[in-house]
KOLVEXTI-776065 format. One record per atom (N, C-alpha, C): z, x, y; residue in one letter. Coordinates in steps of 0.05 Angstrom, whole numbers, plus 5000, padded with zeros to 4 digits. Each point is the difference from the previous one (the first is absolute). Example, Ala and Ser with C-alpha at 12.3 -4.5 7.8 and 13.67 -1.06 7.14 Angstrom:
KOLVEXTI-776065
515652644886A500049825024A500050185024A498649935021S500150165024S501449855022S
***
This chain:
KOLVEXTI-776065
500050164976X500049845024X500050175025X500350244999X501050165027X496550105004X498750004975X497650015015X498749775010X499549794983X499849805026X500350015026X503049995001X500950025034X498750085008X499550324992X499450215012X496249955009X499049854987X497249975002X500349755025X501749804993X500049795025X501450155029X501850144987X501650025027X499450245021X499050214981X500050285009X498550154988X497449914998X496850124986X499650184997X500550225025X499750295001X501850154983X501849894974X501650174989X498149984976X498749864993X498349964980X497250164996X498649984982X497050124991X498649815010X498249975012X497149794999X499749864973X500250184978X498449854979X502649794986X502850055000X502349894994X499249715017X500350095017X500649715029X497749844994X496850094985X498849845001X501449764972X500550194981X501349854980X501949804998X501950105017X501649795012X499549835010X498249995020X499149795017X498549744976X497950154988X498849764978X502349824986X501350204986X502949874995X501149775006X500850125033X501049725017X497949805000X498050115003X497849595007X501049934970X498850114974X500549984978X501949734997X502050085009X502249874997X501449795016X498850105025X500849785024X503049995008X500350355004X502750085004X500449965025X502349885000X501050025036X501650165008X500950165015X502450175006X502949865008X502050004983X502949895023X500950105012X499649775022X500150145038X504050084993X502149734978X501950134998X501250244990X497750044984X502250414996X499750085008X497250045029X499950235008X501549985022X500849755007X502850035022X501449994990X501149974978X502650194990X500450285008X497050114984X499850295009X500750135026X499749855018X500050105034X502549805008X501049884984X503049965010X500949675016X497249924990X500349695013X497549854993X499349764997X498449754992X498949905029X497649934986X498649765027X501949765007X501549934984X501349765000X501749905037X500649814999X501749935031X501349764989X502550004995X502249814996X499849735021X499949784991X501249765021X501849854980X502450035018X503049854992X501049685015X498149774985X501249825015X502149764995X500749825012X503149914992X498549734977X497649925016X498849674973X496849985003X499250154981X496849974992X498749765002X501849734997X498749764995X499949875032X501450105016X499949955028X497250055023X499549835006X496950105012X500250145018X502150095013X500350145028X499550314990X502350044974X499450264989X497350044986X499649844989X496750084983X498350055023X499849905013X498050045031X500650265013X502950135002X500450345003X498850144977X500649964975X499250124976X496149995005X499349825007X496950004997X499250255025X500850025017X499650165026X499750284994X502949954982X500650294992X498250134977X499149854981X498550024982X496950065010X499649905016X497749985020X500450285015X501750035010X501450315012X498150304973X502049934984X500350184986X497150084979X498949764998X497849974986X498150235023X499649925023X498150145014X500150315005X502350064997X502050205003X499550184970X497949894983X501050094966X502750024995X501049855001X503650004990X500049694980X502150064988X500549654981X502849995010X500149774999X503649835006X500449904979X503050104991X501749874979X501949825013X500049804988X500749725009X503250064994X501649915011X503550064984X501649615016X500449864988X501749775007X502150054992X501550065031X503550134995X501749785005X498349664995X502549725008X501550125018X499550175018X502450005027X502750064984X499850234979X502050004983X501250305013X501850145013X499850235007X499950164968X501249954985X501250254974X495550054993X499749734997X497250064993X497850125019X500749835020X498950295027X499450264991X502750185002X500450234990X499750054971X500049804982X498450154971X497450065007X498049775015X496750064991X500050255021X501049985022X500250315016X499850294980X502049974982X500950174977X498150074983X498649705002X498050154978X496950095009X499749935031X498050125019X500050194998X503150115005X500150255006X498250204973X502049894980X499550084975X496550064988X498749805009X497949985000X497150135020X502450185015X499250215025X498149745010X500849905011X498249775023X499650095033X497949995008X499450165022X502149925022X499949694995X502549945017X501149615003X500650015010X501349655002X499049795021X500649874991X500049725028X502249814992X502449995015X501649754987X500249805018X499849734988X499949785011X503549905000X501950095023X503349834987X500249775008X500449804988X500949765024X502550075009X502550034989X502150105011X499650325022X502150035012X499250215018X503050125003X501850054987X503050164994X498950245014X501450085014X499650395008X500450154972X501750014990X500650164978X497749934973X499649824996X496549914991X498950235001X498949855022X497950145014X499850325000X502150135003X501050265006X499350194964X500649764984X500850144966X497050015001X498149735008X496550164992X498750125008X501150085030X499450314997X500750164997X501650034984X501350324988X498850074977X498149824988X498650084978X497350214998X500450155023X498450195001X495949964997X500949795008X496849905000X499449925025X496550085008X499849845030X499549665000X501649915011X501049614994X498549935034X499649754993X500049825033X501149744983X501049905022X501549745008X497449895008X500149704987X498449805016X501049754997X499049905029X501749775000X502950095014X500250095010X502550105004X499950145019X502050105025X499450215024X502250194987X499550255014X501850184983X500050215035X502350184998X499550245029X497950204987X499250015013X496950204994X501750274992X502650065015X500950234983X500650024970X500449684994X501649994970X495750054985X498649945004X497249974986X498249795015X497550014981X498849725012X500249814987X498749805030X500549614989X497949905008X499349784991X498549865004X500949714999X500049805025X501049825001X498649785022X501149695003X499049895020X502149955016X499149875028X501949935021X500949784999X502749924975X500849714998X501349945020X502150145021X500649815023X497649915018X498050155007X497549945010X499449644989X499350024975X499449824982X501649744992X502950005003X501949885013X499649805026X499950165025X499549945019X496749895001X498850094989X497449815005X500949764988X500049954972X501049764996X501749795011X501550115007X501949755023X498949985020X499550215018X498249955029X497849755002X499750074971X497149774996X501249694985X501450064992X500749684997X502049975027X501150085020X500749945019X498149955026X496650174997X498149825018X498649844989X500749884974X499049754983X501849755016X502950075007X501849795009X502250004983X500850114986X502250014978X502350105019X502249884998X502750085008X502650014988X499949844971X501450094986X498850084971X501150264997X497650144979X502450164989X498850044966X502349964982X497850314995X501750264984X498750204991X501250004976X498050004979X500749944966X499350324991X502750144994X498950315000X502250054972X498350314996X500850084974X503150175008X500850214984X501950084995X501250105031X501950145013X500250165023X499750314993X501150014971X499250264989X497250185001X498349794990X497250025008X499650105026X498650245003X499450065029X497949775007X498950014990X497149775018X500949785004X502449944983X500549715005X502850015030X501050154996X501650125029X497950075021X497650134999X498450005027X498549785007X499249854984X498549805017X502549805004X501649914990X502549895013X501650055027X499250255001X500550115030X497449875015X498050094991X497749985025X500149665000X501249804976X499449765013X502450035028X502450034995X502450035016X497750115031X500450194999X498150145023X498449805021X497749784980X498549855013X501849695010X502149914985X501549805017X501950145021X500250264999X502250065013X499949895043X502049844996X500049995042X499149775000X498649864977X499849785001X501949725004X500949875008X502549844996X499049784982X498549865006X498149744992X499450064963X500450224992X499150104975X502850014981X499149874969X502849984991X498250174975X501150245000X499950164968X501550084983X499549974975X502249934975X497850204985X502750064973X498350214973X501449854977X498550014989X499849904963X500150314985X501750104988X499550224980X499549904977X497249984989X499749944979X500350274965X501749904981X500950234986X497350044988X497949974996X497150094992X497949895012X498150145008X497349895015X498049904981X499949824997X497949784977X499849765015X497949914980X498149805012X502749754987X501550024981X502249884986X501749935022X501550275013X501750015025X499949835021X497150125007X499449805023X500449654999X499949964979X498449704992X503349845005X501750204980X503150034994X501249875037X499750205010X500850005030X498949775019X497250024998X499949725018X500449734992X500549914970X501949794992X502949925008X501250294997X502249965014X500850045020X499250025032X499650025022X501249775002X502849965017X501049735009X498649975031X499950165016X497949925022X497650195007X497149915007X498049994993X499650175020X499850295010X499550165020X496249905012X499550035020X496849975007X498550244997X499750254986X500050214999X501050094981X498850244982X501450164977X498050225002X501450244993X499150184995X500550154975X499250024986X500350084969X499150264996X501750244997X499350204994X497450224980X499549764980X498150114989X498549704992X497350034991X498749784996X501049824982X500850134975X501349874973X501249775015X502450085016X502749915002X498349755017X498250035029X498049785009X498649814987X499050174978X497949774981X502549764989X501350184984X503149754995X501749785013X499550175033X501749805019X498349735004X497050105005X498849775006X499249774977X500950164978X499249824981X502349784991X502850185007X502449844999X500949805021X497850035031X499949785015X499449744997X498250054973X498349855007X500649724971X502550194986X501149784969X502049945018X501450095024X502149964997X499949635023X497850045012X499349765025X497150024993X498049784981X497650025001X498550015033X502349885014X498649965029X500450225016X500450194994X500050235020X497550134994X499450175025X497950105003X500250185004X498650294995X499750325013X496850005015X499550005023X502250085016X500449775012X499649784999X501049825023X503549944992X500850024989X502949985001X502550224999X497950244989X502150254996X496750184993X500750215027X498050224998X500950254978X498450074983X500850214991X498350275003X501750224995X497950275002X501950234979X498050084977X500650204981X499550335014X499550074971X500650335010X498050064985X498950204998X498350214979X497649954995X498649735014X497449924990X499050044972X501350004979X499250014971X498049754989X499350024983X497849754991X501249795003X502549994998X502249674998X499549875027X499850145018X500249995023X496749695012X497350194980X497549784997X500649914994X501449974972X499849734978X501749765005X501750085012X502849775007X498549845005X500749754991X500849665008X498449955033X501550205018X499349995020X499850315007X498150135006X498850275016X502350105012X500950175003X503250145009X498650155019X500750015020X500550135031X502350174985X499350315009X499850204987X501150305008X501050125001X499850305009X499550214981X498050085011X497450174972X501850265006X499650154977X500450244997X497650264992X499250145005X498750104988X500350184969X500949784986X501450124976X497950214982X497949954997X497750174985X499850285017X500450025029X500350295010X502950174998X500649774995X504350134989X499150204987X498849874982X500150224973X497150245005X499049985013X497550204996X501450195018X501549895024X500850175019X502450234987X501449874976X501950144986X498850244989X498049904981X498450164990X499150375010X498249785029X499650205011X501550315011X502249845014X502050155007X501050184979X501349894976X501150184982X498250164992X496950054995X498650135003X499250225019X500549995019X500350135022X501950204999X503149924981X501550144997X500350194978X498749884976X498950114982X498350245002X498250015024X497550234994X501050105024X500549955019X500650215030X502650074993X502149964982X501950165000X501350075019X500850235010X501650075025X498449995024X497849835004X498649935016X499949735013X500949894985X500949764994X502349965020X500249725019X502149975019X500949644990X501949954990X501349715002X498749805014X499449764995X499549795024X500849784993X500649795013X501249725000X497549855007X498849864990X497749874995X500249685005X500049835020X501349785005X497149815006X499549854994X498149694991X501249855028X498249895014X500149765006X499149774993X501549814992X499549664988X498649915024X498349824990X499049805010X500049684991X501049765024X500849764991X496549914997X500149784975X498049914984X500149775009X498849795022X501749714997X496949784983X501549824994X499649894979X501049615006X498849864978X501549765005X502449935008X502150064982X502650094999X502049965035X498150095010X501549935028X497749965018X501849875022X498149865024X498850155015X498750234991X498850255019X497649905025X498950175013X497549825016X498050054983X499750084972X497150034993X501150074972X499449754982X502150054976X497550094979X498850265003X497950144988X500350224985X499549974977X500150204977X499550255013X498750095004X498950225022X501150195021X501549735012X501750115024X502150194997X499950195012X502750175001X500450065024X503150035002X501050125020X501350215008X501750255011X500350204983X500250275029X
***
């Protein structure tokens, strides 16, 4: 086998008349070379790790495709790892990246602990955060502007006419679900005429949602629902719970993330898009950058601006699939 190599890899150690032999050989046979041993040999694989918390979630599959899309162009492959937002499993598939000399990482956390965060990178691999802001001193991130995204959404059901508006949001643990909770805060703020309330819902599903606006003892004119799931549900739970209510003429609503749920709903969800498919290419990229420039290589914080999607869902001036705002 070392002549092989030596005919594919490094010709000039060989005879002319050997290499031609070899070569017939290989058509012969329809040999391929594995791109994995010979990065064993040199101390690392084409491979690029992505670590995310739920494969079956469209927000993450839509990073994963970016990245895959990333890496593909890049000649690199992505190994898929679903760590359920488990930390111990976090740090196994890390373990076995490592193990597997992987050029380098992308982790998707939904949780955001300092001390987390801190253990994945000690694993001696170059990692990015996505989804997530990180200090450019600790590494890079790649993330969007959820108070931004926050604040669009309320601003906009507040020039719809909404004044008392209910925010149906996920954990406080959750960073994203803590920043756009701020940015709605932000857009009623100084207002007097504006009455704002939060719903922590213990999981974001289309289940949850449905869960929550059944049991709503009074009927806010306005909701803002942190992620689409939790929207697609509210409006659907509006609508068993009083066949005679209406979205929007009785309660405006506006989701988060523009995911497919967002078209398909009952009623068209007024929206705040993300650019979730550049999440992940942008991850990609970056950790690549860190990968091949090496000490050339400088940290960056990589931050997305959202754009609001409006849609049926609320009383916008132009309730057009199309329209964005942003």
């Amino acid at each position: 086998m070392s002549t092989v190599s030596n005919v594919l890899n490094r010709p000039e150690r060989v005879s002319a008349d050997t290499a031609d032999r070899v070569r017939r050989a290989v058509a012969r046979l329809d040999y391929v070379p594995h791109p994995g041993a010979a990065g064993l040999r040199k101390g690392r694989t084409s491979a690029i790790g992505l670590v995310l918390p739920d494969v079956a979630n469209s927000f993450y599959s839509r990073i994963a495709r970016g990245a895959a899309d990333a890496a593909y162009e890049h000649g690199y492959s992505l190994v898929l790892c679903h760590s359920g937002d488990d930390p111990a499993r976090e740090q196994g598939y890390l373990t076995m990246l490592v193990e597997q000399r992987a050029v380098g990482v992308v982790v998707v956390p939904l949780s955001a602990e300092p001390q987390r965060l801190a253990r994945l990178r000690e694993r001696g691999i170059p990692l990015v955060l996505a989804d997530r802001a990180m200090p450019m001193q600790e590494g890079c991130s790649i993330s969007v502007d959820d108070v931004a995204g926050g604040r669009l959404a309320v601003q906009h059901l507040l020039d719809c006419g909404a004044r008392r508006i209910l925010v149906v949001n996920g954990a406080p643990a959750i960073r994203q679900c803590a920043d756009r909770y701020q940015g709605a805060r932000q857009a009623g703020r100084g207002r007097r005429e504006v009455d704002l309330a939060q719903v922590v819902a213990p999981d974001m599903t289309v289940a949850r949602g449905r869960e929550i606006a059944r049991g709503l003892t009074e009927l806010p004119d306005g909701v803002f629902c942190t992620n689409d799931f939790l929207a697609a549900g509210l409006c659907r739970g509006l609508s068993e719970r009083d066949p005679g209510l209406r979205v929007p003429d009785d309660v405006q609503v506006v989701g988060y993330g523009d995911l497919d749920v967002a078209s398909f709903a009952g009623t068209p969800l007024t929206t705040v898009r993300q650019p979730v498919e550049e999440l992940g290419r942008a991850a990609v990229e970056v950790l690549l950058d860190e990968i091949e420039a090496q000490a050339e290589h400088a940290h960056e914080t990589r931050v997305f601006a959202p754009r609001l999607v409006v849609r049926e869902s609320s009383r916008g001036p132009s309730p057009d699939p199309a329209r964005t705002v942003g």
